[in-house]
GUTI-704355 format. One record per residue: residue in one letter; x, y, z of N, C-alpha, C in turn. Coordinates in steps of 0.02 Angstrom, whole numbers, plus 50000, padded with zeros to 5 digits. Example, Ala and Ser with C-alpha at 12.3 -4.5 7.8 and 13.67 -1.06 7.14 Angstrom:
2
a506604971650390506154977550390506604983550390/s506424988850354506844994750357506455000250394/
# end
This chain:
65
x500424994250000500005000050000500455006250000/x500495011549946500635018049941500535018750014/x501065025950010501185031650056500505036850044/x500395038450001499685042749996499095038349993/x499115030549987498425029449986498275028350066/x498805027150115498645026450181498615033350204/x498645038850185498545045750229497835046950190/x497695044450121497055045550102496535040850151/x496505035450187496435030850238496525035150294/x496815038950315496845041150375496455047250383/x496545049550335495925059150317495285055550322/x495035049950296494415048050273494115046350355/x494765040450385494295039650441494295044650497/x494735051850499494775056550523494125061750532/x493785061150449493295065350427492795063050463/x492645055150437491945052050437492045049250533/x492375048750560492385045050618492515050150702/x493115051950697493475055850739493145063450758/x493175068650684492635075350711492155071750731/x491685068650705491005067950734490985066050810/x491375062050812491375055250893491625063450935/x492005065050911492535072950964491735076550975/x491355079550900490775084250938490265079950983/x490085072650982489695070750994489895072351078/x490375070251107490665070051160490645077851176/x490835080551137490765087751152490055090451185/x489625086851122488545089251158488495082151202/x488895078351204488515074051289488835079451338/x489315081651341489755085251406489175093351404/x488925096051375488675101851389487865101751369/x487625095451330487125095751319486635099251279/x487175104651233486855105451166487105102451111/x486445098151107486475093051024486485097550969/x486695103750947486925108650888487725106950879/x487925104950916488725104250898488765098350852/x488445094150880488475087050848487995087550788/x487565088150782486945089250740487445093150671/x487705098350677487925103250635488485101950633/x489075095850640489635093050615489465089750574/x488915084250564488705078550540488765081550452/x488355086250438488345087350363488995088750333/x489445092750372490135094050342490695088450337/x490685084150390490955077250391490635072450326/x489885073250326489595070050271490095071350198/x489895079950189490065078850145490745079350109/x491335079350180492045077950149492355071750161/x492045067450189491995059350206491975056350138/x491095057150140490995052650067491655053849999/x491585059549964492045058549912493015057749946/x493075059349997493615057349999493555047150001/x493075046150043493135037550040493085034949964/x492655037349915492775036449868493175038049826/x493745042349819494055044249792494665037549809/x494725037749882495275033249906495035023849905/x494365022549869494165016849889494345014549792/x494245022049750494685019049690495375020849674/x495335022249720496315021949712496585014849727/x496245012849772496525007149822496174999249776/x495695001549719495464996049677496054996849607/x496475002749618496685002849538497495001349571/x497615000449651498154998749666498194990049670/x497724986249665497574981449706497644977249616/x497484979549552497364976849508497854976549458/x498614983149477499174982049457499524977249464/x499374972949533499614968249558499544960649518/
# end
């Protein structure tokens, strides 16, 4: 596995996993669900095309082979 397809692997589960779980924890500790609520769409939507971007990289690495 490439050097950029594992940091593309690491942004992706950064985006889609990590902000969210950080605000969620953030609105259990103070108890406004706007933090969490209003991460979700921006994670959405730099998650998705990065996972796809990196899920065909990682099909066009896998088929050189």
């Amino acid at each position: 596995m490439s050097k950029n397809l594992k940091y593309g692997i690491f942004s992706f589960i950064y985006s889609c996993i990590l902000i969210p779980l950080f605000f969620l924890i953030l609105s259990l500790v103070t108890g406004q669900w706007g933090f969490f609520l209003w991460s979700l769409l921006p994670s959405i939507l730099v998650g998705i095309p990065c996972g796809v971007v990196v899920y065909n990289q990682y099909k066009k690495e896998i088929l050189k082979r």
